[in-house]
C-alpha positions in Angstrom: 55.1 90.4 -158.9 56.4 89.6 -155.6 55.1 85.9 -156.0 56.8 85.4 -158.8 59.8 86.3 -157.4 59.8 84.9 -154.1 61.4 81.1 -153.7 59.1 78.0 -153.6 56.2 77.7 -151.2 53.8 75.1 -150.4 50.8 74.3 -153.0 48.2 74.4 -150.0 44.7 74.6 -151.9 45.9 73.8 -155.2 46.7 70.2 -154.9 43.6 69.8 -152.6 41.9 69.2 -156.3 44.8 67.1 -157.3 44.6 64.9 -154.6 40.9 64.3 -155.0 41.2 64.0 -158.5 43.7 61.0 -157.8 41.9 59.7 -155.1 38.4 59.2 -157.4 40.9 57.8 -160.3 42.6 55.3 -158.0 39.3 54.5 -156.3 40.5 54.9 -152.5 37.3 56.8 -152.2 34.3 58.3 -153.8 31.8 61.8 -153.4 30.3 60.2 -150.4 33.8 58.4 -148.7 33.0 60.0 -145.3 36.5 60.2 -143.3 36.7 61.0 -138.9 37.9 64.5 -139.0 38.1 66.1 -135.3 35.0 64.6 -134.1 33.0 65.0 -137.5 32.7 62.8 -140.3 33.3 64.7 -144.0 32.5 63.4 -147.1 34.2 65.1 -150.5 31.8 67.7 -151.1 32.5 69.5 -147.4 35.9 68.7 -147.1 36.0 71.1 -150.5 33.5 73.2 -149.3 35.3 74.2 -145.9 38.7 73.3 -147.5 39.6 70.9 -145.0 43.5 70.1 -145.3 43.6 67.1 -142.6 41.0 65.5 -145.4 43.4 65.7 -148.4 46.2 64.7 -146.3 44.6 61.6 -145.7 44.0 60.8 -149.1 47.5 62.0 -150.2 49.3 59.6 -147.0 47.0 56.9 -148.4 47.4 57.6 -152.0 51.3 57.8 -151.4 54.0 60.7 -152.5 54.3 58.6 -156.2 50.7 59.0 -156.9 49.6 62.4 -156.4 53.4 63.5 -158.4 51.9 61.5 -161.3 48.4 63.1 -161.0 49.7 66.7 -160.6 52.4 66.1 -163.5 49.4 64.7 -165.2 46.9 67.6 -164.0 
């Protein structure tokens, strides 16, 4: 109950699916896209795995604020 009445917060996780969603659709990237994350390279599957946010905020700076609006509207 105290989530519910608390004022905004940030989606963290949630959009994490969004933006990987979007970023398949838009074709930016694919399952295997492996991106330089602090001296590793991660491809989809991990970043979900470990929940990487530096990984989905890549794909949402490249994907632009527009694009992952649409997808979440659309999600």
């Amino acid at each position: 109950q105290k989530l519910a009445l608390k004022s905004g917060f940030q989606p963290c996780s949630t959009i994490k699916v969004v933006a990987a969603l979007a970023g398949l659709s838009e074709g930016i990237m694919d399952q295997e896209t492996r991106m330089p994350m602090a001296g590793r390279y991660w491809n989809l599957t991990n970043a979900l795995a470990r929940s990487n946010n530096p990984y989905f905020a890549n794909i949402g700076v490249k994907l632009g604020y527009d694009k992952i609006a649409h997808y979440a509207r659309l999600f």
